[in-house]
C-alpha positions as CSV (number, residue, x, y, z in Angstrom):
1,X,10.3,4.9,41.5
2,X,8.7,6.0,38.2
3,X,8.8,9.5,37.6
4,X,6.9,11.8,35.4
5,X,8.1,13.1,32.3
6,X,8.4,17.4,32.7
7,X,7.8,19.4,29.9
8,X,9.6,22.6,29.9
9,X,7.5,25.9,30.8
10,X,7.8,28.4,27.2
11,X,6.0,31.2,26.9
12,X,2.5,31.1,24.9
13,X,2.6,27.2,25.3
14,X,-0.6,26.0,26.0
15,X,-0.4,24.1,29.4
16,X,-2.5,21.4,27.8
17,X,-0.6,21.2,24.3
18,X,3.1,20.3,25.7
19,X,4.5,19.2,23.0
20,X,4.4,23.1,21.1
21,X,7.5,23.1,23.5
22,X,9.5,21.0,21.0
23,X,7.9,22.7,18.0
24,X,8.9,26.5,19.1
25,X,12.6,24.9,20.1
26,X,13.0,23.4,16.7
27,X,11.3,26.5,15.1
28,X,8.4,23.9,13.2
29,X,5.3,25.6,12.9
30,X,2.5,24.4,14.6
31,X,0.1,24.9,12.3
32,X,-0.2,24.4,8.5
33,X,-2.1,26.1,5.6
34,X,-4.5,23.4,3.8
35,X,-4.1,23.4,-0.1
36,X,-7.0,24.2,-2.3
37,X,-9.5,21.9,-3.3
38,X,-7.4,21.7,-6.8
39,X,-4.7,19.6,-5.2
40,X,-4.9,15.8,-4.7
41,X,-2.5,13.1,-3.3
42,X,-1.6,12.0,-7.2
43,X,0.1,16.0,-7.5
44,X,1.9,15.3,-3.9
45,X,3.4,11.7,-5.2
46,X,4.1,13.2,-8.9
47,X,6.3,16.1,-7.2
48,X,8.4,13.9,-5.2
49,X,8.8,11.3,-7.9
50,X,10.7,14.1,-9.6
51,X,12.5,15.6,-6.9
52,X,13.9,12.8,-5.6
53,X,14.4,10.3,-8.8
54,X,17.2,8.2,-7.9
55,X,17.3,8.7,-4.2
56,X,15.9,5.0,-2.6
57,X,12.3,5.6,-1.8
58,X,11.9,1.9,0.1
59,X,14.3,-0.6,1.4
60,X,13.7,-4.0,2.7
61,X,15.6,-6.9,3.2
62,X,18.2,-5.8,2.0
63,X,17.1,-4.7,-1.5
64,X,15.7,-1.0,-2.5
65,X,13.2,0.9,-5.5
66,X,13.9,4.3,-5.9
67,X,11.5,7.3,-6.7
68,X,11.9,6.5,-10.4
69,X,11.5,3.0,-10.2
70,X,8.4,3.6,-7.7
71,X,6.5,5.8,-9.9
72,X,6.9,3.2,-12.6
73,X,5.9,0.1,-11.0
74,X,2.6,2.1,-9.2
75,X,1.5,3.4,-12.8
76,X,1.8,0.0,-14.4
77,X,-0.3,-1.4,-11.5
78,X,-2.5,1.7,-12.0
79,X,-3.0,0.9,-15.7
80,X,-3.4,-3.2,-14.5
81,X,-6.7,-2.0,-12.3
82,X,-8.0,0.6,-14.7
83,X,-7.7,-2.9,-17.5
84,X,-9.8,-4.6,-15.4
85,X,-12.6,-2.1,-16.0
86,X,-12.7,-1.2,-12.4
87,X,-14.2,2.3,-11.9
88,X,-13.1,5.5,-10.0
89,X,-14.1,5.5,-6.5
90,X,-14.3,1.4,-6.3
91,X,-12.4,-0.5,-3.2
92,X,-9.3,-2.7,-4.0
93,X,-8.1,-4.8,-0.6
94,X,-4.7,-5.4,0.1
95,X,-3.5,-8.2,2.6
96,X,0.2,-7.8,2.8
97,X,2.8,-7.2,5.2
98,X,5.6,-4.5,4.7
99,X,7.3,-5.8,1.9
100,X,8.2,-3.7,-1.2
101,X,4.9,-4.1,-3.3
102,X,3.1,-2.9,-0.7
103,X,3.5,0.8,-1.7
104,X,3.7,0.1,-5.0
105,X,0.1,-1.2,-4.8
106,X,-1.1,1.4,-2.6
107,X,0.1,3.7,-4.8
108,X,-0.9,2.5,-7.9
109,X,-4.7,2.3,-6.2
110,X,-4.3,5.6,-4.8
111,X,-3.2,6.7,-8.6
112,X,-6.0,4.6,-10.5
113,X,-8.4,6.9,-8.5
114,X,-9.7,3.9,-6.1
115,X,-10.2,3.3,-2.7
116,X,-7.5,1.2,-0.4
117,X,-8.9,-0.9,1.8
118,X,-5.5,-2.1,4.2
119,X,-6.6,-5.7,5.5
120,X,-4.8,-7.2,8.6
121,X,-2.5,-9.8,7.3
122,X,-3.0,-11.5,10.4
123,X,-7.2,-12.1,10.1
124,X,-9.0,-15.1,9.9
125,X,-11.3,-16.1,7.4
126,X,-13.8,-15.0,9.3
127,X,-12.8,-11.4,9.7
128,X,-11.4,-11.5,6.4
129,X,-15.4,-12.5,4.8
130,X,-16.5,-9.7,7.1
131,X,-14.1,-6.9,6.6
132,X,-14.3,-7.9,2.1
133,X,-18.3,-8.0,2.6
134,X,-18.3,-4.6,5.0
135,X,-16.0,-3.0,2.5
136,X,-17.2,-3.5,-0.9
137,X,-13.6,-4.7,-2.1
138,X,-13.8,-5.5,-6.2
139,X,-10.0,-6.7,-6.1
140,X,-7.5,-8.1,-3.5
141,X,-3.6,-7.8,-3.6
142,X,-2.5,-10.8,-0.8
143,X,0.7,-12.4,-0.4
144,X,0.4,-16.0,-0.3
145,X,0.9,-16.8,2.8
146,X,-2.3,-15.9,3.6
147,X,-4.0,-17.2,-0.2
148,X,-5.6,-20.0,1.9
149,X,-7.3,-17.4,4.7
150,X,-9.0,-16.1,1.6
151,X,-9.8,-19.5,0.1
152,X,-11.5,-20.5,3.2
153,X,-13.7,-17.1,3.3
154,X,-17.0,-18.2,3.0
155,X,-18.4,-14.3,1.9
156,X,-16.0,-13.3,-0.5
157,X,-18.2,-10.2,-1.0
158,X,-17.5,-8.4,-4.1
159,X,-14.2,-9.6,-5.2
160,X,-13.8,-10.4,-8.8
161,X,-10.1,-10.2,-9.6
162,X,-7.4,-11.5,-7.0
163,X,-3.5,-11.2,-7.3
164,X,-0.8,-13.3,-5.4
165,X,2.5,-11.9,-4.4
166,X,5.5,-14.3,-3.2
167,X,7.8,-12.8,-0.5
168,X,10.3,-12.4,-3.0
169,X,8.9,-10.9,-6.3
170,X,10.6,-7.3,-5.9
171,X,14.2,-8.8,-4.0
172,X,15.9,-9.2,-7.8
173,X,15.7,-12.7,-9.0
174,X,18.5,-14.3,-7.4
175,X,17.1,-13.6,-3.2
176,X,13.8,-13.0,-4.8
177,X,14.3,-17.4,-5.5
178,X,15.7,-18.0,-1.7
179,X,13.5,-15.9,-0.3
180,X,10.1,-17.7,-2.0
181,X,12.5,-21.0,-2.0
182,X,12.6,-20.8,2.0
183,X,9.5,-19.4,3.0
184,X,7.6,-22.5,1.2
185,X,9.7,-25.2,1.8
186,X,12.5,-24.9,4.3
187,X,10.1,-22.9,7.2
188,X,6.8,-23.5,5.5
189,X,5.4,-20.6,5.7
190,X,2.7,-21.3,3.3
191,X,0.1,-23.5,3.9
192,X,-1.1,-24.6,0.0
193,X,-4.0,-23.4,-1.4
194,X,-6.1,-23.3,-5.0
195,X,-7.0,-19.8,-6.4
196,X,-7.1,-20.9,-9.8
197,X,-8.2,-17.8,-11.1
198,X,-6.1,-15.4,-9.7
199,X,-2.9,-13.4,-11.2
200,X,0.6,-13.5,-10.1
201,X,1.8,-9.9,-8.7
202,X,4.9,-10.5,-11.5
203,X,2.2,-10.4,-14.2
204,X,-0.3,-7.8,-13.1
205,X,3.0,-5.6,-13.0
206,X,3.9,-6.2,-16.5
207,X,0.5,-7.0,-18.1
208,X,-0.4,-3.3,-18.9
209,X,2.7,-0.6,-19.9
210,X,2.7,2.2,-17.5
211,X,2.0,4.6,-20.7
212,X,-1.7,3.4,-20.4
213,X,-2.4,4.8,-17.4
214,X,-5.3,7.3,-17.5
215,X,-4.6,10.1,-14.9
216,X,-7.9,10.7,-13.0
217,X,-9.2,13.6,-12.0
218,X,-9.3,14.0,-8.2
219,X,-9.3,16.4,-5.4
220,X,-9.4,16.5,-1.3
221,X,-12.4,15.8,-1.4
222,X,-11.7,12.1,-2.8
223,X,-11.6,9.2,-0.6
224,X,-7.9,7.8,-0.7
């Protein structure tokens, strides 16, 4: 017989906000004090990137990127986007599972002053032509196991500039090759497709040097 889960009576907890019960126990304030308007998400990423440096900041499969290496690779894919002569404020999709570039593209969005626009990787062309059309993407970031979902999206929308990432392209070279190696052709995880205008993630990362990158100039009030 299922049972329901009692929350210990405390003193001052509201009887329809349980969970302050945890907070007061673990002495965590329950409320927090909003920055000024001068702060932004770019001052919150910066700190961090210097406190923790060397510390891993993402692991996956086995392989990591630390701080350091994490505020590198988002400002050279910050610079790549601001190359393109994409604008502040302009939407950049990305179709990707949790893999390693994925923070390194949302953060080098986030850092270019755009807009990210997180796709399901698991959409049909269908939802994909909607969600591209609804959103106003300019660029997509998709790993290409889904390149031919996007191939076969009839509305496109605004998309001018698309980049491929293979499983492997941040696992080092040796299980970045088995990885890509395996997932095409041993359990064919990628059906083929033709975007012959698109970049590889391996070259938008090291077409523009990080020292390009243009800090803009945002605040809470800009859409992340």
């Amino acid at each position: 017989m299922a049972h329901a889960t009692q929350f210990p009576t405390m003193p001052n907890i509201p009887s329809d906000r349980p969970w302050l019960a945890a907070y007061e126990r673990y002495n965590i304030d329950a409320t927090i004090d909003m920055p000024d308007d001068e702060t932004s998400l770019l001052e919150v990423f910066e700190r961090n990137f210097r406190r923790y440096g060397k510390k891993p900041a993402y692991i996956c499969m086995g392989a990591a990127i630390t701080f350091k290496e994490l505020d590198l690779y988002s400002r050279q894919i910050a610079s790549y986007l601001q190359s393109l002569g994409l604008d502040k404020g302009d939407k950049v999709a990305v179709m990707m599972p949790n893999i390693l570039q994925y923070p390194v593209v949302a953060l080098g969005i986030i850092r270019a002053g755009m807009v990210l626009v997180n796709v399901n990787p698991m959409y049909t062309s269908r939802e994909l032509s909607h969600q591209l059309h609804d959103s106003g993407s300019k660029a997509l970031f998709i790993v290409e196991n889904f390149a031919k979902t996007y191939e076969d999206a009839e509305d496109k929308g605004a998309v001018k500039h698309v980049v491929v990432c293979k499983l492997g392209d941040m696992l080092g070279l040796l299980k970045g090759t088995v990885i890509n190696l395996a997932a095409r052709y041993v359990k064919k995880m990628i059906p083929a497709y033709s975007l012959p205008h698109s970049t590889s993630f391996k070259e938008a990362l090291s077409k523009e040097s990080a020292s390009a990158y243009q800090r803009p100039d945002l605040n809470l009030s800009d859409v992340a």
